[in-house]
MIKOLFI-194965 format. One line per field, with one value per atom (N, C-alpha, C): residue in one letter; x, y, z; atom name; residue number from 1. Coordinates in nm, 3 decimals. Atoms other than C-alpha are relative to their C-alpha. Layout:
% residues N
residuo = c(A|...)
px = c(X|...)
py = c(Y|...)
pz = c(Z|...)
atomo = c(CA|...)
num = c(NUM|...)
***
This chain:
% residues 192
residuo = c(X|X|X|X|X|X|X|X|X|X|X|X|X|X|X|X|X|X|X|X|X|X|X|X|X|X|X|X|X|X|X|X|X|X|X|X|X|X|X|X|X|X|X|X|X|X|X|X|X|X|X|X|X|X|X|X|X|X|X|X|X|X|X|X|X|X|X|X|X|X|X|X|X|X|X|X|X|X|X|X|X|X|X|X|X|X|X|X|X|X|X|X|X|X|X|X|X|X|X|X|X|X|X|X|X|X|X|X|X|X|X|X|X|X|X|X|X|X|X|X|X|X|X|X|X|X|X|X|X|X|X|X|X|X|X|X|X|X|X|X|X|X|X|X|X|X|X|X|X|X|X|X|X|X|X|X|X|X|X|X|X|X|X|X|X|X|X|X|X|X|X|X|X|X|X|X|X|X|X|X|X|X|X|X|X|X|X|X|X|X|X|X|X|X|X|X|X|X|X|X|X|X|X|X|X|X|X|X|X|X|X|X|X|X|X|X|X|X|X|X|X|X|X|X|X|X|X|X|X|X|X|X|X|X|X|X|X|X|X|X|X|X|X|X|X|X|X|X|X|X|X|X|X|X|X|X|X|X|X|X|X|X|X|X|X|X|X|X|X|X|X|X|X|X|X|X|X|X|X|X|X|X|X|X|X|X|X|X|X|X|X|X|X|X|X|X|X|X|X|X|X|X|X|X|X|X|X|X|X|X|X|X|X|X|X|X|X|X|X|X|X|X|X|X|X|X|X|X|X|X|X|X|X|X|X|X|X|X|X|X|X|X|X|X|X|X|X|X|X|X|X|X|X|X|X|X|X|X|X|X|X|X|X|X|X|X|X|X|X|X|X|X|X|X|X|X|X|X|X|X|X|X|X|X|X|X|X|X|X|X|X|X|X|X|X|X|X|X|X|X|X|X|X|X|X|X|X|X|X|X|X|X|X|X|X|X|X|X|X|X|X|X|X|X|X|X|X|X|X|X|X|X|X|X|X|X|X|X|X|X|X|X|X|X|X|X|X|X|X|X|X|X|X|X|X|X|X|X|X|X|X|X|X|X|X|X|X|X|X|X|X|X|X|X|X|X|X|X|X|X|X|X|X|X|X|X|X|X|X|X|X|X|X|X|X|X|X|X|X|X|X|X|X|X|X|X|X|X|X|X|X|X|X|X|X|X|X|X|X|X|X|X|X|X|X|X|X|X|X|X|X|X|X|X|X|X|X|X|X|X|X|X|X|X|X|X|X|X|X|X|X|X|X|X|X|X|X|X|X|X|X|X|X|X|X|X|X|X|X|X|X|X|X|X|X|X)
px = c(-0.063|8.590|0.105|-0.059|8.766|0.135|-0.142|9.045|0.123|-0.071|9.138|0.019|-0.004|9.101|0.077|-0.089|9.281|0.198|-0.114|9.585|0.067|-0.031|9.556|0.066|-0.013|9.560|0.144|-0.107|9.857|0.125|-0.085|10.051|0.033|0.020|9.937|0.116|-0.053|10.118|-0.020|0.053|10.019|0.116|-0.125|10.282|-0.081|0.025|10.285|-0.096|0.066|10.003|-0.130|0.126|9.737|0.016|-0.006|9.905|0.004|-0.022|9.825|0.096|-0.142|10.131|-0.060|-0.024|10.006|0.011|-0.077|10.261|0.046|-0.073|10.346|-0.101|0.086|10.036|-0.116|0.107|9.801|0.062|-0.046|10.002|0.152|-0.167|10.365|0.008|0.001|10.403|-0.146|0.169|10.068|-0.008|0.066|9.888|-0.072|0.084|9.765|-0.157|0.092|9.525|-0.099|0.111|9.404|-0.087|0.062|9.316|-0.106|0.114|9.076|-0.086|0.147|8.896|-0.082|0.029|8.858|-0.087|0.123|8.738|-0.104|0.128|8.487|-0.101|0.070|8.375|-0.078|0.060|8.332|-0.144|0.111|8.083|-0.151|0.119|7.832|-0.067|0.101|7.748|-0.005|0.034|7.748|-0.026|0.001|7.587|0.064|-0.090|7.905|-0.080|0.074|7.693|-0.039|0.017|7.605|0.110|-0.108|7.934|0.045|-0.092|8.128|0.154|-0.127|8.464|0.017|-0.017|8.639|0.129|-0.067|8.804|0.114|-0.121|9.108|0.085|-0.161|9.410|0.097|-0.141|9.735|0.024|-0.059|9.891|-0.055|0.032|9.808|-0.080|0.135|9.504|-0.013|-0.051|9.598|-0.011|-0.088|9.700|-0.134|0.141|9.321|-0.097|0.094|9.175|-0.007|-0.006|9.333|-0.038|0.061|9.200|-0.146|0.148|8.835|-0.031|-0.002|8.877|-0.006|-0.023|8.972|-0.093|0.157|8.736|-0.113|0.162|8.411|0.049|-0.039|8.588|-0.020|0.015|8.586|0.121|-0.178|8.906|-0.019|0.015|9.026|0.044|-0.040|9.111|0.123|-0.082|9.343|0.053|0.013|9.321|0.168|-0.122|9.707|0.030|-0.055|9.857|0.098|-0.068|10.069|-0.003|0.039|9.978|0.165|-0.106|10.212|-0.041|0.009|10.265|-0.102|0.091|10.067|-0.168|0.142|9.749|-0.082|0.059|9.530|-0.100|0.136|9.232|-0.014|0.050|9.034|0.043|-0.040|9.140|-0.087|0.061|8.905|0.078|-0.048|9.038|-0.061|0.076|9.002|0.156|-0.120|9.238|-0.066|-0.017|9.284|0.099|-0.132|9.469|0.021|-0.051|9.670|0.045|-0.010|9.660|0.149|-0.147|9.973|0.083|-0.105|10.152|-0.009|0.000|10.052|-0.019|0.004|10.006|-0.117|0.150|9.747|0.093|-0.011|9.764|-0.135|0.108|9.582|-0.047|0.084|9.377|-0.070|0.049|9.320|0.012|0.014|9.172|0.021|0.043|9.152|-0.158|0.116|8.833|-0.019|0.013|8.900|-0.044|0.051|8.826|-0.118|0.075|8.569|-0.132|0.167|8.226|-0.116|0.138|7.893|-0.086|0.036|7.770|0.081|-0.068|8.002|-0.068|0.048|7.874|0.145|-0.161|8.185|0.008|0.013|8.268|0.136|-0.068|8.505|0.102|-0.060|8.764|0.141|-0.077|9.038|0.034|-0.047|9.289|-0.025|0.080|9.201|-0.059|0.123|8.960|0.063|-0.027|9.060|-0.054|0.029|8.993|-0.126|0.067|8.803|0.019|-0.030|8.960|0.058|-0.028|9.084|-0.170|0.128|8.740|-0.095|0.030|8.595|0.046|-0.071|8.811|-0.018|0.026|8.735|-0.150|0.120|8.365|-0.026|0.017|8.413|0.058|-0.020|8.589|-0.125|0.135|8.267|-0.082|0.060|8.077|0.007|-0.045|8.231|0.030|-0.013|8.246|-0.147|0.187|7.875|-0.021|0.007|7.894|-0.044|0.128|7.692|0.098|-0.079|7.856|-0.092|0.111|7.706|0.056|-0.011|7.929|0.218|-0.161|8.292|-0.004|-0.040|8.464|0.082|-0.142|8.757|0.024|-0.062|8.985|-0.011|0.034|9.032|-0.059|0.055|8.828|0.067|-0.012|8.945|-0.164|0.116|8.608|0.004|0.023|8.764|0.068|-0.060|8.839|-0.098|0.129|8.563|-0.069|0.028|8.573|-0.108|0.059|8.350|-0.119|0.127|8.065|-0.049|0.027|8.074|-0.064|0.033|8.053|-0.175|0.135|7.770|-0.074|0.089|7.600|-0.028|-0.002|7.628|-0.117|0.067|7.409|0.085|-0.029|7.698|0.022|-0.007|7.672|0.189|-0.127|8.004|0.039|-0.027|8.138|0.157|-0.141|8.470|0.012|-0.064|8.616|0.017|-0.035|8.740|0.022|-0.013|8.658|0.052|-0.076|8.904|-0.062|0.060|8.745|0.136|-0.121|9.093|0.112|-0.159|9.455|0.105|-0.116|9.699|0.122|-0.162|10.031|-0.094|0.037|9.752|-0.083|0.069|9.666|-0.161|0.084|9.410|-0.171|0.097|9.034|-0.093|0.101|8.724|-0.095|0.147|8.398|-0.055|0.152|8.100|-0.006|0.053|7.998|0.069|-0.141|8.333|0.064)
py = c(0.068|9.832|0.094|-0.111|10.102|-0.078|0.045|9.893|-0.004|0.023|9.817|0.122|-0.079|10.156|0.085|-0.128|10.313|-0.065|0.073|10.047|0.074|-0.060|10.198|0.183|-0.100|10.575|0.036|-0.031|10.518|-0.075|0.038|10.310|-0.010|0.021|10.315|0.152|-0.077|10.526|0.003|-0.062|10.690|-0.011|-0.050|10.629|0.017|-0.055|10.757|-0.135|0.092|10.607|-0.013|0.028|10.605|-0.120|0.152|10.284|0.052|-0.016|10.225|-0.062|0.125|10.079|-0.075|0.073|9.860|-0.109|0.153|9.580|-0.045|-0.034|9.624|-0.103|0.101|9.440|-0.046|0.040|9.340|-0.084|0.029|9.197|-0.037|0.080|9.127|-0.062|0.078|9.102|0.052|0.035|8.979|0.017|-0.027|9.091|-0.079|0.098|8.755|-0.026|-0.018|8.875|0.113|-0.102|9.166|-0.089|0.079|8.918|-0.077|0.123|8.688|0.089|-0.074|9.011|0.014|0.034|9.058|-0.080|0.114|8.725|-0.016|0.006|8.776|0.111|-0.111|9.096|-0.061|0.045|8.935|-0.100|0.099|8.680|0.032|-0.118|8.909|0.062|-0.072|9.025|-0.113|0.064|8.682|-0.087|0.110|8.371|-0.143|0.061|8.167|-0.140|0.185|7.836|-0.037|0.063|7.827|-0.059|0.000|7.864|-0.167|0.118|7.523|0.034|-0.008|7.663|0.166|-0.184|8.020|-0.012|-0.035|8.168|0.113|-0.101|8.406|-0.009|-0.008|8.489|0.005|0.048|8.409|0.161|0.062|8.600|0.046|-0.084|8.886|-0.025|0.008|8.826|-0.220|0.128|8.430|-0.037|-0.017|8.512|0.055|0.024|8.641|-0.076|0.083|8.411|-0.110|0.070|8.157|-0.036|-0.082|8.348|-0.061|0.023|8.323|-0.142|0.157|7.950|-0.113|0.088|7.837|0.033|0.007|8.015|-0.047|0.048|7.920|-0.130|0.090|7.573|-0.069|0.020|7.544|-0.016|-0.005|7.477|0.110|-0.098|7.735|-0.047|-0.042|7.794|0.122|-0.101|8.000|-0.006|0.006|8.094|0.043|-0.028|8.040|0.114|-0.069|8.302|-0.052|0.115|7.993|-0.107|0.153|7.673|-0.086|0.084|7.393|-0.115|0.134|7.035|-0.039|0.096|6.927|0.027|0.039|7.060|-0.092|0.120|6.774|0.007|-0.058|6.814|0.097|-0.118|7.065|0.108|-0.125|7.423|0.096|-0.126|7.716|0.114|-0.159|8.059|0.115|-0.133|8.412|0.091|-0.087|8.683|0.128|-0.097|8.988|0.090|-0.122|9.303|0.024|-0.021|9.343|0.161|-0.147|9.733|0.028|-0.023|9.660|0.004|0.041|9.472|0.057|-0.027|9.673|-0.122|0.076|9.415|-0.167|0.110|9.096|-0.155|0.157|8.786|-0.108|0.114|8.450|-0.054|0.068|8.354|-0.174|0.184|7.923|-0.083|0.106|7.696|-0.138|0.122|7.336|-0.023|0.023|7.208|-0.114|0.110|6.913|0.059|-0.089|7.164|0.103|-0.076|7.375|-0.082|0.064|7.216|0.084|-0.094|7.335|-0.013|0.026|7.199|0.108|-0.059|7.447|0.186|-0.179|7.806|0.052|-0.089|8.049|0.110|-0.169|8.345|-0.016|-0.057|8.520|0.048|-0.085|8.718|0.031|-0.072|8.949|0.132|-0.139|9.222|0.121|-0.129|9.489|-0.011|-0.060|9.645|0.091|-0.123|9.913|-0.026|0.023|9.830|-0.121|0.169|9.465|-0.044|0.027|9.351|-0.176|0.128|9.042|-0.074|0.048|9.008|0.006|0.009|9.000|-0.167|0.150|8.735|-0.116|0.105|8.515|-0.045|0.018|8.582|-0.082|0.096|8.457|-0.136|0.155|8.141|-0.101|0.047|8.068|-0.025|-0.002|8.141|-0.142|0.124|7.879|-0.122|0.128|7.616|0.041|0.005|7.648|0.029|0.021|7.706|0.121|-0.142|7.988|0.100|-0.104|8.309|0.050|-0.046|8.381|0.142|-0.112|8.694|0.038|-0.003|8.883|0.075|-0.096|9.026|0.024|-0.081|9.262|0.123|-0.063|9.411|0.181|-0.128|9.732|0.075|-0.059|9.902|0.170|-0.166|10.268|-0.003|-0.073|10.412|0.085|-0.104|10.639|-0.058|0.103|10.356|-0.020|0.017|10.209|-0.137|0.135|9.824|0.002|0.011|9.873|-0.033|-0.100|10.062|-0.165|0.074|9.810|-0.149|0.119|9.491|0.002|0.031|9.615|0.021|-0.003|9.738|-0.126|0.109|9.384|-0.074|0.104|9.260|-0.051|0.088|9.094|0.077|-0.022|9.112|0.004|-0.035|9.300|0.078|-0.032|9.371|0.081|-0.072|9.630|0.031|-0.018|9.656|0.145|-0.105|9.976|0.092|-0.031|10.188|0.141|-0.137|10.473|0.103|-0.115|10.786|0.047|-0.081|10.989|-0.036|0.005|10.906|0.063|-0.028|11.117|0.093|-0.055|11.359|0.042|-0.081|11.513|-0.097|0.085|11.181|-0.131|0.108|10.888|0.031|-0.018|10.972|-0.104|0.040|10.763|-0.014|-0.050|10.729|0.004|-0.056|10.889|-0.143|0.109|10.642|-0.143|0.077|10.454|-0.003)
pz = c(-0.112|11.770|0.058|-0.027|12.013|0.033|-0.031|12.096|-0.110|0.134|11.738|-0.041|0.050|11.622|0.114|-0.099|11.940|-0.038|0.048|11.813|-0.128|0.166|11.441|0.027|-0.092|11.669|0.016|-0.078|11.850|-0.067|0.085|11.618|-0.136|0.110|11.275|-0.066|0.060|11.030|-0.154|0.193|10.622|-0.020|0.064|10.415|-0.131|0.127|10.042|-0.056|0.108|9.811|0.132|-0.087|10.119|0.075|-0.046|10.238|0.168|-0.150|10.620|0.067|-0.022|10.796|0.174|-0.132|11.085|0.034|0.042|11.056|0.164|-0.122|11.402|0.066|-0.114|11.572|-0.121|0.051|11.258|-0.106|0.107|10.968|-0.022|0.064|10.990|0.155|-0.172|11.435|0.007|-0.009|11.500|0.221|-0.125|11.846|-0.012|0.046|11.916|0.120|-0.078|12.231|-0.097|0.053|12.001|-0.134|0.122|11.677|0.102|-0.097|11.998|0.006|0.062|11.979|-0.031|0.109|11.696|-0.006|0.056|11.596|0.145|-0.118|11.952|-0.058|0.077|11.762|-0.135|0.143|11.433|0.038|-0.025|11.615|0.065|-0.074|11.757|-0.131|0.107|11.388|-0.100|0.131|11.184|0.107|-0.048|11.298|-0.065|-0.006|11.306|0.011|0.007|11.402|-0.115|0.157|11.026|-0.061|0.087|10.904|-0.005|0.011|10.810|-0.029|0.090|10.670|0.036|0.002|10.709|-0.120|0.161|10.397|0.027|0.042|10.354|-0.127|0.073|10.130|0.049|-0.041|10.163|-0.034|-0.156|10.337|0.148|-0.098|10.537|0.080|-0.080|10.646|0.064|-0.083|10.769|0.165|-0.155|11.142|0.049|-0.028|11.209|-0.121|0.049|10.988|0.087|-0.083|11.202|0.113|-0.103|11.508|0.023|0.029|11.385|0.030|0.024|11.287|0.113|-0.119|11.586|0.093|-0.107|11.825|-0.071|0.074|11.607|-0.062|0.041|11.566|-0.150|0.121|11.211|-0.097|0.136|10.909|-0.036|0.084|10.761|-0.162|0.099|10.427|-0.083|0.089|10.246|-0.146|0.179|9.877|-0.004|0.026|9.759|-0.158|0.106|9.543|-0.101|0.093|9.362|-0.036|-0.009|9.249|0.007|-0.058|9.450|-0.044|0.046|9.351|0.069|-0.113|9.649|-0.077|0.048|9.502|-0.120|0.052|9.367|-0.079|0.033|9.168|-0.101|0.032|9.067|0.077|-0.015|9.080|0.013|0.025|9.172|-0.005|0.031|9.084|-0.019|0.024|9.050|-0.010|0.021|8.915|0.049|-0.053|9.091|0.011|0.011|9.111|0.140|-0.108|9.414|0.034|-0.009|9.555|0.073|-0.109|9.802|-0.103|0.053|9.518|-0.174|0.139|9.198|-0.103|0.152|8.986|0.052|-0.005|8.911|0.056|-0.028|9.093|0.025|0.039|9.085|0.143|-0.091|9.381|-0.047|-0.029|9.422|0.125|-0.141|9.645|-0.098|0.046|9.581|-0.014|0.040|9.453|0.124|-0.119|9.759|0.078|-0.133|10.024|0.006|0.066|9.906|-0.059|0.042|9.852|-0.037|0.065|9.711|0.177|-0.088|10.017|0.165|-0.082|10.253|0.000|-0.060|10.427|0.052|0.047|10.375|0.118|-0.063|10.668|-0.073|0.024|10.479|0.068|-0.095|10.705|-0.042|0.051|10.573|0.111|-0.049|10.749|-0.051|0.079|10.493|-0.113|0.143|10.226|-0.027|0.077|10.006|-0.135|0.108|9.680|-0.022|0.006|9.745|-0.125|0.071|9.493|0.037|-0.098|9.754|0.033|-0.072|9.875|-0.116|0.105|9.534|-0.070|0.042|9.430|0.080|-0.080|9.697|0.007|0.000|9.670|-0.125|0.167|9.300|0.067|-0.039|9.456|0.078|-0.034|9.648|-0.080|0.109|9.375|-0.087|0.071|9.164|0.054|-0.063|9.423|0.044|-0.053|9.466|0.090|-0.181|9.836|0.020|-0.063|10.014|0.087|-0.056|10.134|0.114|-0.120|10.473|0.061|-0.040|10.518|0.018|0.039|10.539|0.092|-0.094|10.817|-0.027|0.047|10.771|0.127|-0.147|11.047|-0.047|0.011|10.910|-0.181|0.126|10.601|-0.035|0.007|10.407|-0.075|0.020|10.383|-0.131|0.083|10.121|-0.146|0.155|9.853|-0.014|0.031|9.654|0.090|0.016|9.772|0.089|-0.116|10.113|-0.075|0.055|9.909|-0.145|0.090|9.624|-0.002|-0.084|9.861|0.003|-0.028|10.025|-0.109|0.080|9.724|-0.035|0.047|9.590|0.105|-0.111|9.927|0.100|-0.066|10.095|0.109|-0.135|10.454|0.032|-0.051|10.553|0.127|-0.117|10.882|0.019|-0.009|10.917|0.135|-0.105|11.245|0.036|0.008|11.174|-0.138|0.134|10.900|0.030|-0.009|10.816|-0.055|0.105|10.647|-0.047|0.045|10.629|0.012|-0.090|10.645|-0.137|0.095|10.514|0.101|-0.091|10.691|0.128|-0.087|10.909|0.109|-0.096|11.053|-0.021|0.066|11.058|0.027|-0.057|11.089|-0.017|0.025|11.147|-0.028|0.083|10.948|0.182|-0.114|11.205|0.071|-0.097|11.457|0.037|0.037|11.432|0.121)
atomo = c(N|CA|C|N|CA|C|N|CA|C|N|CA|C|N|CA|C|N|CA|C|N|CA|C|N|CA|C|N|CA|C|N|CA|C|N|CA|C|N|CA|C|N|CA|C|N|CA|C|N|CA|C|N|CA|C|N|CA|C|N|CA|C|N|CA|C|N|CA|C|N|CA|C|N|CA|C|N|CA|C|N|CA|C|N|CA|C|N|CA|C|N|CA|C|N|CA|C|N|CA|C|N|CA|C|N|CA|C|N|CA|C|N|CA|C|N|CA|C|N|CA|C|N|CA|C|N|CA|C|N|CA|C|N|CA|C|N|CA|C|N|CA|C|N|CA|C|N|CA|C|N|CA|C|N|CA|C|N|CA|C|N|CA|C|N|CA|C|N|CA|C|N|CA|C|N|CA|C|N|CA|C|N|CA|C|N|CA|C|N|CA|C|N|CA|C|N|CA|C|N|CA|C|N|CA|C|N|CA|C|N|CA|C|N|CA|C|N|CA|C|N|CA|C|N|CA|C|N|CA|C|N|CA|C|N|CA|C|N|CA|C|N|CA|C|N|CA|C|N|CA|C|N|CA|C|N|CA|C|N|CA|C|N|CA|C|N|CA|C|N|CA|C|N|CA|C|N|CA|C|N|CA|C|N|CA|C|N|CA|C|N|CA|C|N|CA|C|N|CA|C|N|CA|C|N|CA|C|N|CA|C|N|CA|C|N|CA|C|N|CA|C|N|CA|C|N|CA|C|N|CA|C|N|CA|C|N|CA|C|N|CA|C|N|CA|C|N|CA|C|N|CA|C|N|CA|C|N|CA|C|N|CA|C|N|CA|C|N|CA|C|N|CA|C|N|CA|C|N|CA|C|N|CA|C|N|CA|C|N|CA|C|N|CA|C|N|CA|C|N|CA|C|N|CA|C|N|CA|C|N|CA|C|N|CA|C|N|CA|C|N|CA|C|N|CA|C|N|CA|C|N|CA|C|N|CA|C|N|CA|C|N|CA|C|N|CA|C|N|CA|C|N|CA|C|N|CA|C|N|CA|C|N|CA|C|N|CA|C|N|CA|C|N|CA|C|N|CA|C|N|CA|C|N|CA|C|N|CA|C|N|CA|C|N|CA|C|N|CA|C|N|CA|C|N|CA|C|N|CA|C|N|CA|C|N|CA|C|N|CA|C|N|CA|C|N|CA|C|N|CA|C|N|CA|C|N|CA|C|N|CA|C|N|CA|C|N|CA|C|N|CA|C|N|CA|C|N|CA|C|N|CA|C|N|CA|C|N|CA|C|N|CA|C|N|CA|C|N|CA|C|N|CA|C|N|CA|C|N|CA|C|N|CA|C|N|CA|C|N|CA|C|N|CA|C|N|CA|C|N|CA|C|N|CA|C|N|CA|C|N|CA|C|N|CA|C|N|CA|C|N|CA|C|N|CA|C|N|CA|C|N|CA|C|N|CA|C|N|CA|C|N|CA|C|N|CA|C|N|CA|C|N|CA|C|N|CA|C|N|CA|C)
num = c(1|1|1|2|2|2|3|3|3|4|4|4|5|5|5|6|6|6|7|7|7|8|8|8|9|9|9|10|10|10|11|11|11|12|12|12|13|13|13|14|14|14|15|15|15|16|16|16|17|17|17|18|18|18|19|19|19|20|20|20|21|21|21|22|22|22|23|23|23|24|24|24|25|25|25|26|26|26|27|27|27|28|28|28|29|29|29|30|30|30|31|31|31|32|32|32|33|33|33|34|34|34|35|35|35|36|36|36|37|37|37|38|38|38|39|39|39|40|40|40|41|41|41|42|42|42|43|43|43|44|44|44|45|45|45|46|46|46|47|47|47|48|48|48|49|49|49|50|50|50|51|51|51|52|52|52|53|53|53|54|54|54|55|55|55|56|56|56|57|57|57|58|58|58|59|59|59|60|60|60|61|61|61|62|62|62|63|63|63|64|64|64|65|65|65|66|66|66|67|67|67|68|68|68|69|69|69|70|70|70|71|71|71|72|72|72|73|73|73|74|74|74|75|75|75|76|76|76|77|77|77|78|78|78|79|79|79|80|80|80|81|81|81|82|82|82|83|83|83|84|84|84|85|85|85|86|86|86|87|87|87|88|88|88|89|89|89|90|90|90|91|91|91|92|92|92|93|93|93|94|94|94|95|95|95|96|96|96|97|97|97|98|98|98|99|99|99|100|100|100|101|101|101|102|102|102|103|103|103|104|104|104|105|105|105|106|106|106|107|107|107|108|108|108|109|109|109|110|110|110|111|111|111|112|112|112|113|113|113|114|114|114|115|115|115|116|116|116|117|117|117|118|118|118|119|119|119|120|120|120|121|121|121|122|122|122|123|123|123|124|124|124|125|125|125|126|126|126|127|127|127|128|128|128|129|129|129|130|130|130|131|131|131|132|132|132|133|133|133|134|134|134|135|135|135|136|136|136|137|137|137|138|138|138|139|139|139|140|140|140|141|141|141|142|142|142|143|143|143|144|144|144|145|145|145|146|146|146|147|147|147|148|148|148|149|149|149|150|150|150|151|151|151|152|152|152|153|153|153|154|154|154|155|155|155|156|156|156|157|157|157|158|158|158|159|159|159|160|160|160|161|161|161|162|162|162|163|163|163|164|164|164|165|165|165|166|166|166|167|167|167|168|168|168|169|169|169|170|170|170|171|171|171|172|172|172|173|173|173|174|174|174|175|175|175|176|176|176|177|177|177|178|178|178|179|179|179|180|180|180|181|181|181|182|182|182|183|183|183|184|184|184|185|185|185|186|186|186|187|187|187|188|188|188|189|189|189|190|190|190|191|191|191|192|192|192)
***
């Protein structure tokens, strides 16, 4: 997507550890004409009329999950990283290692929202590890419900999670996949 990736271009920035910084319009101040995009992009490669439900994690990825949700009129979801009084029920989970935050946290939905009976689009701000998008695929998994596919704003090409997804089969869609980013700048995989 040239818009998204001319955003990552002209604003993005490598800091130490390979982290990409684009808090500026994707993740902390949200570009809320560039996320309508987006989720217009994401709909051209999944057929959204299946879907019943869209999936994320708390947090990052929220603000285009929301995006998605709303144009392809559907609830969202968001797998909490803490269990709150309010949740009722049954608990699905999944533990995961967090690449931003070094260390393992617990991905849960409610078992109320989440049906066997529910078709899942996924949709996440980044991949690097899929270690997020792993964990959520296990939350599907365990609520019986059918994974029809995962969109993700921007992918590093030069982590494992992309490669591992698709090997697995699941239909994955990256916006923008990075090949390179380090002092000498951000590059894009071929045909990107």
């Amino acid at each position: 997507m040239d818009l998204l990736k001319e955003r990552i271009r002209s604003e993005g920035r490598v800091l130490p550890g390979n982290i990409i910084k684009v808090d500026g319009f994707l993740n902390h101040r949200v570009d809320t004409k560039l996320m309508a995009a987006m989720a217009e992009e994401f709909e051209k490669h999944f057929d959204v009329s299946r879907a019943t439900v869209v999936l994320t994690a708390e947090a990052s990825g929220i603000a285009l999950a929301t995006m998605c949700a709303y144009r392809y009129g559907l609830p969202l979801i968001y797998a909490k990283k803490a269990k709150s009084d309010n949740i009722e029920g049954g608990i699905i989970k999944s533990d995961i290692y967090s690449y931003t935050y070094k260390k393992k946290v617990t991905l849960m939905v409610s078992a109320e929202w989440l049906k066997p009976t529910d078709k899942v689009l996924i949709i996440d701000d980044f991949l690097a590890n899929g270690e997020a998008l792993r964990g959520l695929c296990e939350i599907v998994n365990s609520a019986g419900a059918e994974l029809i596919g995962m969109g993700v704003a921007v992918e590093k090409g030069f982590q494992p999670g992309g490669r591992k997804l698709r090997d697995a089969g699941i239909p994955l869609c990256s916006l923008a996949i990075i090949e390179r980013a380090d002092e000498n700048g951000i590059v894009f995989r071929d045909g990107q």
